[in-house]
C-alpha positions as CSV (number, residue, x, y, z in Angstrom):
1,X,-90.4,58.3,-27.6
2,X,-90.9,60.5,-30.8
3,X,-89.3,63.6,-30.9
4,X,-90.8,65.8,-33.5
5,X,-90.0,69.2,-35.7
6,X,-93.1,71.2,-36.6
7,X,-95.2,69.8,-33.9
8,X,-97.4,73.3,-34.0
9,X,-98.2,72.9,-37.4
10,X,-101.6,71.7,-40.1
11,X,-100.0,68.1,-40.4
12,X,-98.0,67.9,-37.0
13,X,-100.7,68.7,-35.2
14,X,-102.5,65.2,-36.5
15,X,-99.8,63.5,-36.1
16,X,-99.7,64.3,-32.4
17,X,-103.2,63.6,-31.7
18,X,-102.5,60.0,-34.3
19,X,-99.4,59.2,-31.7
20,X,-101.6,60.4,-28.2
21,X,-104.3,57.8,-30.1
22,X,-101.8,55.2,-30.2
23,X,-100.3,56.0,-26.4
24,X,-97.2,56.6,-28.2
25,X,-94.9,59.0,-26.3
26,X,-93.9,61.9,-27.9
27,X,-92.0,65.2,-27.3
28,X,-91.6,68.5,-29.4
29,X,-88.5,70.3,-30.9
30,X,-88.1,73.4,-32.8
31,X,-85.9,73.6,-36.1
32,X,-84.3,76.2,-34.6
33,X,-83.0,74.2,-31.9
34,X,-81.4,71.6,-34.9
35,X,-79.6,74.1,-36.8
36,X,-76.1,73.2,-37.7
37,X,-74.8,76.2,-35.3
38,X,-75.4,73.9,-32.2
39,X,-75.2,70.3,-33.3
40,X,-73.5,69.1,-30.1
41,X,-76.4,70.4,-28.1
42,X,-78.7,68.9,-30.1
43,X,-76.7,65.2,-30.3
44,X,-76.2,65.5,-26.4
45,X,-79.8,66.4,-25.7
46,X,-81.3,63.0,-28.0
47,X,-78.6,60.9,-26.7
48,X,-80.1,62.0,-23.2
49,X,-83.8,61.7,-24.3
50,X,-83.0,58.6,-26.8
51,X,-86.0,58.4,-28.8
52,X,-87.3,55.5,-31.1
53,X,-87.2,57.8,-34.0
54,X,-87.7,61.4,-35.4
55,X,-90.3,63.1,-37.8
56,X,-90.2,66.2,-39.5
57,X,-93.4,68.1,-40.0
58,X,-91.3,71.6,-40.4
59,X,-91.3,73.5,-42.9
60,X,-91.7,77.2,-44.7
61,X,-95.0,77.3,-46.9
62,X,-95.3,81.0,-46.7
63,X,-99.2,82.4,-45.7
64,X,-101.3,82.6,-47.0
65,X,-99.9,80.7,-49.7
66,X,-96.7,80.1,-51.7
67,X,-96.2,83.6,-53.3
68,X,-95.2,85.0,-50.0
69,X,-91.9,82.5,-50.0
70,X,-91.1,84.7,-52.8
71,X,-90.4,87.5,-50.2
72,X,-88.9,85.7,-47.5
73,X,-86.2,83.3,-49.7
74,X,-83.8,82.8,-46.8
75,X,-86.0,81.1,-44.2
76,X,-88.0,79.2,-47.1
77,X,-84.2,78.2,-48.1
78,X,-83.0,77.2,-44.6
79,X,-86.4,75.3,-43.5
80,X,-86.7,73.7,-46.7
81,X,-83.5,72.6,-47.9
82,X,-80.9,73.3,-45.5
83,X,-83.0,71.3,-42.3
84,X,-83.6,68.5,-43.3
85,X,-80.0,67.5,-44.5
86,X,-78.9,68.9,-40.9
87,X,-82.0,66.1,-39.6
88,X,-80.6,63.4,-41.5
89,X,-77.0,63.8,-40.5
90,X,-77.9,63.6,-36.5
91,X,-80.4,60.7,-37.6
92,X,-77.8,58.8,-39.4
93,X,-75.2,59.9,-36.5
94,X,-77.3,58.4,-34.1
95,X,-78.9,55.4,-35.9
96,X,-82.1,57.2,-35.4
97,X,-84.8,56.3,-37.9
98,X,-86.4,59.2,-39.6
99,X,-89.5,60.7,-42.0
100,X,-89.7,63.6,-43.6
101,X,-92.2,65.1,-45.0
102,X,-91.9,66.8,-48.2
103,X,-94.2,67.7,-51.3
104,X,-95.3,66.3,-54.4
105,X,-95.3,70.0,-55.6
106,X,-91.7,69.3,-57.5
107,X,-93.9,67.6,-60.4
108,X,-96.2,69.8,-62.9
109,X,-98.3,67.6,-65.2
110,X,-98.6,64.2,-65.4
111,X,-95.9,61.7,-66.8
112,X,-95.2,61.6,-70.9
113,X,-97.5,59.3,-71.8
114,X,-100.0,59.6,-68.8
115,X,-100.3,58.7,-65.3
116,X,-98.8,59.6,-62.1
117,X,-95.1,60.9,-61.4
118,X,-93.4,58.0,-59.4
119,X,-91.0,57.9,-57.0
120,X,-87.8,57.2,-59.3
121,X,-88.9,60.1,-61.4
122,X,-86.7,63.6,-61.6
123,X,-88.7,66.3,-60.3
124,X,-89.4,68.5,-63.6
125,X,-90.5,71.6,-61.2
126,X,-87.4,72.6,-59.7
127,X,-84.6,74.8,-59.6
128,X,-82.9,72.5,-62.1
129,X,-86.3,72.5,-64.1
130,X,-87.2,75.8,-64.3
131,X,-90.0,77.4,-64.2
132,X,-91.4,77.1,-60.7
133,X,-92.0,78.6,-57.5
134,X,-88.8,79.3,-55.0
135,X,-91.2,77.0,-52.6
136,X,-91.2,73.9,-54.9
137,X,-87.8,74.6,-56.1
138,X,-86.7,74.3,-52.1
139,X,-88.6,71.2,-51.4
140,X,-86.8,69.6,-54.3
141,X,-83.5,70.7,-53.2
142,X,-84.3,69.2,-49.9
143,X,-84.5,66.1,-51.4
144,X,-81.4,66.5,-53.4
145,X,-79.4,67.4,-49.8
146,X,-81.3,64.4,-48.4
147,X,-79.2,62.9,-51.5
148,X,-81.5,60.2,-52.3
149,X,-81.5,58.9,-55.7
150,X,-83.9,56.0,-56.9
151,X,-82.6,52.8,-58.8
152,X,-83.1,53.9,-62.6
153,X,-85.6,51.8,-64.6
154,X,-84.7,49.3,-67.4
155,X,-86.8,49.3,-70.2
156,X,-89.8,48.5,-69.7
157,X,-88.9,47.1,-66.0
158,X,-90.8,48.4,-62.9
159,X,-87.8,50.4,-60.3
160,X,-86.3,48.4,-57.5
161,X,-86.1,51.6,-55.3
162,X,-82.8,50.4,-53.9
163,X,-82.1,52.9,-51.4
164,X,-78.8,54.4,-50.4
165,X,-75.7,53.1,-48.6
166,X,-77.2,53.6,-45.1
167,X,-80.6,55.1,-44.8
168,X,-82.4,55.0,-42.2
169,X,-85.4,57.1,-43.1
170,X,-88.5,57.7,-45.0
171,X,-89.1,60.8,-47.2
172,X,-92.7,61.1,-47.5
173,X,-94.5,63.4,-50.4
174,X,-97.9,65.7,-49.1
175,X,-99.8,66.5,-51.8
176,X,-102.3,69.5,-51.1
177,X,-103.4,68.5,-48.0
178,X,-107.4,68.6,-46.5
179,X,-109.4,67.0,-43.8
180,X,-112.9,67.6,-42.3
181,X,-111.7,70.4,-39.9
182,X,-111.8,74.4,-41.5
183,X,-108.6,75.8,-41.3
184,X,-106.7,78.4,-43.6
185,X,-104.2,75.4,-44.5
186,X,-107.3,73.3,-45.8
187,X,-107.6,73.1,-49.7
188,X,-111.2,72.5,-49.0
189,X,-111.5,75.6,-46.9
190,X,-109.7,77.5,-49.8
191,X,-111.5,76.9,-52.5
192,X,-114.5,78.7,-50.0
193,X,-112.7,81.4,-49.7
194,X,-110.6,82.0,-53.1
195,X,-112.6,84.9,-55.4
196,X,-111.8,82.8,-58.6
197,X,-110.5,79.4,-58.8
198,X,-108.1,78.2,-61.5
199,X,-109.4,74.9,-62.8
200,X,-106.4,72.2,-62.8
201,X,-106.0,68.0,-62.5
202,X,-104.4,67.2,-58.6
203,X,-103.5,64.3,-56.5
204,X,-104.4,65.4,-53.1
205,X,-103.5,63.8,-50.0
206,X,-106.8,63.7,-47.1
207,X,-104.6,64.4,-43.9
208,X,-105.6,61.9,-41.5
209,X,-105.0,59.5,-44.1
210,X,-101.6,60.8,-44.9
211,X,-100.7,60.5,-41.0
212,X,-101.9,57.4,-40.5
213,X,-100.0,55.8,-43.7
214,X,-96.8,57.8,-42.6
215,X,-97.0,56.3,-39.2
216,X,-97.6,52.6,-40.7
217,X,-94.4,52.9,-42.6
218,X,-92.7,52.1,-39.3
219,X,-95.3,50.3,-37.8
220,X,-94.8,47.6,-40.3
221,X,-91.0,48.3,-41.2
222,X,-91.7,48.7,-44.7
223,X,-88.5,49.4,-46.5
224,X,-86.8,53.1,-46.4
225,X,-87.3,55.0,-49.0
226,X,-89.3,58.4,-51.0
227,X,-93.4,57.4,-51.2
228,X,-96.1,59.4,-52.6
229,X,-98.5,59.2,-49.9
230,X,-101.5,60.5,-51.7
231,X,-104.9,59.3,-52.1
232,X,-105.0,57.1,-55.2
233,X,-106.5,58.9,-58.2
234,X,-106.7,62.4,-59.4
235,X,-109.3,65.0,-59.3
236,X,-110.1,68.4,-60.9
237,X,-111.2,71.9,-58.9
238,X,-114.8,71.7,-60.4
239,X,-114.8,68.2,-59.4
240,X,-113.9,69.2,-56.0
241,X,-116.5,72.4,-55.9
242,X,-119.5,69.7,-57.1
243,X,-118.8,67.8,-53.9
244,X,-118.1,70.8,-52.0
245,X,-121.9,72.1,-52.9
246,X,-123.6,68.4,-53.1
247,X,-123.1,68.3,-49.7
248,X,-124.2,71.8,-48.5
249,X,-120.7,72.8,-47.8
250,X,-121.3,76.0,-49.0
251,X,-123.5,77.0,-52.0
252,X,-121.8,80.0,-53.3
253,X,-121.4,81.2,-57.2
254,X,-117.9,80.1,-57.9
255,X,-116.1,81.4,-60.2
256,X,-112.9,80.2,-62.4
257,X,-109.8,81.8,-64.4
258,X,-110.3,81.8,-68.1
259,X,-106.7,79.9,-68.0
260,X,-103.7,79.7,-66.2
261,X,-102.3,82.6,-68.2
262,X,-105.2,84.8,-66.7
263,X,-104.6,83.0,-63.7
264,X,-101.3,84.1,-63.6
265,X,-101.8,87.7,-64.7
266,X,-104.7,88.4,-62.0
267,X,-104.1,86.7,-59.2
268,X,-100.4,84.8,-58.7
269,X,-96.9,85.8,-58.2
270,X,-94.8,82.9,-58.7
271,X,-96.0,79.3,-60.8
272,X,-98.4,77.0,-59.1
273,X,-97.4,73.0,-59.0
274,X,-100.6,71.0,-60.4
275,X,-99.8,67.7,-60.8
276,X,-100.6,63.7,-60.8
277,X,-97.9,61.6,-58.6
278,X,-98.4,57.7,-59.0
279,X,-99.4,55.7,-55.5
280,X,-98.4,52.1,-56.5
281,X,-95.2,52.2,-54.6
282,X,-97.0,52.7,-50.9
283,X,-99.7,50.1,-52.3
284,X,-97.2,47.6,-53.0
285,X,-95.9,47.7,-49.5
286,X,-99.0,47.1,-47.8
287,X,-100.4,50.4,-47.0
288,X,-103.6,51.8,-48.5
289,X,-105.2,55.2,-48.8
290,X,-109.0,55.5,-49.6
291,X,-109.3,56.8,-52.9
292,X,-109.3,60.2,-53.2
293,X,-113.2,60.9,-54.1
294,X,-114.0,58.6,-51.3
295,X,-111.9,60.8,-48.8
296,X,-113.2,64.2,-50.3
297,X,-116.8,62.9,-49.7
298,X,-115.9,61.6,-46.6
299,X,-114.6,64.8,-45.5
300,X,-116.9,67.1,-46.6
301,X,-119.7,64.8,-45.3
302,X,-118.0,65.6,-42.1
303,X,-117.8,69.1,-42.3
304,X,-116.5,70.8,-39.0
305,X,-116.9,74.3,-38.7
């Protein structure tokens, strides 16, 4: 039995139809039902139910985007940061394994000197790393609450992402998620829709691939720690619209920001995260994503209206 939080949403809802695939029982909880106001009920109801683990899909994005978490700071605050460390602590309580999903949106930029953010990496869009959005700066505050920290690096040594005393639990970075299937949370669908379109270098994370590799985490017991589950490589907006029209998506004039600066000015409220995050650590355990023009062709290929 899987109990999950955010079972309604863009990426629970492919996890439950990944878990139905598989036969795998699951059942549904709110975030509201683990709040730290009624722990007891919520210990006394899984030690009732006693499930094989627990996955977080919740979360506050804001709709239609991130600029409306500037208006609503409390709930992004409490689904973001404050949940998740309430999750772990009845996890841990219990000897539940966990996942959590969280966001590769707490990077901007690629690493000094090129390539992907890894896991052992400080987040450098964050509260602590200011600017950002309240949204990133949330989702790296849940990972601080989480209180995960990655071994640090000798030089010119590759990280041994020891994990800490007692984890039990994956945190697992999205990464601008799309599938084949239109929906407002699609990037693929956005882009559509979006009058102007800011041109920027992303990893992005195909959905059903995302689930899937999340899910093979505990399939194959691959040790506990933070992975960037994205689809290997990066990929710009005008890379994305080529494939969006090479495939008849939908042949529209599209049109981009001058820069980010006009981007800003015209159309946004709060900083966007556009970033590169680095895949060899989910790679090196076995698990493997389609590279990410693969999955973007595969998708819109695909197209579901």
């Amino acid at each position: 039995m899987v109990i999950f939080l955010g079972s309604t949403g863009y990426v629970g809802g492919l996890f439950k139809d990944l878990l139905d695939k598989k036969s795998v029982a699951w059942s549904a909880m709110s975030g509201r039902e683990l709040s730290g106001s009624n722990k007891a009920t919520v210990v006394a109801k899984l030690k009732e139910l006693k499930p094989t683990m627990l996955v977080n899909c919740a979360g506050y994005t804001g709709k239609p985007n991130v600029d409306a978490c500037e208006l609503d700071k409390a709930n992004c605050l409490d689904g973001n940061a404050v949940l998740p460390g309430v999750f772990q602590e009845v996890c841990q309580e219990l000897g539940i394994p966990w996942g959590h999903v969280s966001s590769g949106c707490i990077f901007g930029g690629e690493r000094p000197g090129g390539g992907g953010w890894r896991e052992d990496d400080a987040p450098n869009f964050s509260f602590r790393k200011p600017p950002c959005s309240f949204y990133s700066g949330t989702k790296a505050l849940g990972e601080e609450v989480l209180g995960w920290q990655e071994s640090p690096r000798g030089e010119g040594e590759w990280p041994a992402w020891e994990n800490p005393e007692g984890a039990n639990g994956y945190i697992w970075r999205l990464r601008i998620p799309f599938n084949e299937e239109d929906s407002p949370r699609n990037y693929l669908t956005k882009l559509q829709r979006y009058e102007n379109l800011l041109q920027a270098r992303n990893s992005l994370s195909q959905l059903s691939d995302f689930v899937t590799a999340c899910w093979e985490c505990f399939e194959k017991k691959v040790p506990y720690g933070i992975y960037n589950v994205t689809n290997p490589g990066s990929v710009t907006t005008s890379e994305v619209v080529d494939l969006i029209i090479k495939h008849g998506v939908n042949n529209k004039n599209y049109k981009f920001f001058d820069s980010e600066e006009d981007f800003m000015a015209k159309a946004a409220k709060t900083p966007r995260s556009n970033c590169v995050l680095d895949t060899t650590k989910l790679d090196s355990v076995g698990i493997k994503m389609r590279p990410v023009h693969d999955a973007l062709d595969w998708s819109l290929k695909n197209w579901k209206k």
